[in-house]
N, C-alpha and C positions, 0 to 999 in steps of 0.2 A: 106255760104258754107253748103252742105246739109251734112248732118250725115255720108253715106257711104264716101265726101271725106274725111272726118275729119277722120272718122276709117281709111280708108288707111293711110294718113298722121301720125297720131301718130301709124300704123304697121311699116311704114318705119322708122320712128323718133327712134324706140323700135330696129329696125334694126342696125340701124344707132350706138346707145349705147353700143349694144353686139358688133356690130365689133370695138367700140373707146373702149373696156373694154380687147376682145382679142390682138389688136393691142400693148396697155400697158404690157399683161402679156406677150407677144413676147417679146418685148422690153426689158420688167427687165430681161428673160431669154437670150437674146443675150446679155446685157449688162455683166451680170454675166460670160459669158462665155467668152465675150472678157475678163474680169476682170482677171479670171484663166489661159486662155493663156497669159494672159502679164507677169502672174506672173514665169511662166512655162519657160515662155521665158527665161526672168530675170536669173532665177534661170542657166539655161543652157548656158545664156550666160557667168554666172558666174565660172562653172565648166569648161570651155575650156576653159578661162583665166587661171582657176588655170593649166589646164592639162599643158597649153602651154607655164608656169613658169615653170614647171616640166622639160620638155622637154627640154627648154631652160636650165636652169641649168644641165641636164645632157650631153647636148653638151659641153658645158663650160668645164665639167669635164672633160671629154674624150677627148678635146683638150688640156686640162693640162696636162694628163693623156700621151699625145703624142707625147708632147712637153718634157717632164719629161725623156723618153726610149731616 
């Protein structure tokens, strides 16, 4: 193998590294952000649970409430 392939070969090989280095720091950054919408999620599915206890308990009422007159 004469010299200039070998220089190309290890410019692409050099290439090759930066994008498997980029491709990692994507990765932990989508990782993380899927991480924070799941939790976003969670959380919001959690508050319309509660809203929809709410809700439900104030119907309940107001059907006492109507049953009661």
């Amino acid at each position: 193998m004469e010299d200039a392939d070998l220089h190309a070969l290890i410019a692409k090989f050099d290439l090759l590294l930066q994008r498997l280095e980029q491709l990692k720091a994507e990765n932990r950054l989508l990782r993380s952000h899927e991480r924070a919408w799941r939790e976003e999620r969670a959380h919001l599915i959690e508050k319309n649970e509660l809203a929809r206890h709410k809700v439900e308990a104030m119907i309940l009422r107001l059907k006492a409430l109507e049953q009661d007159s």
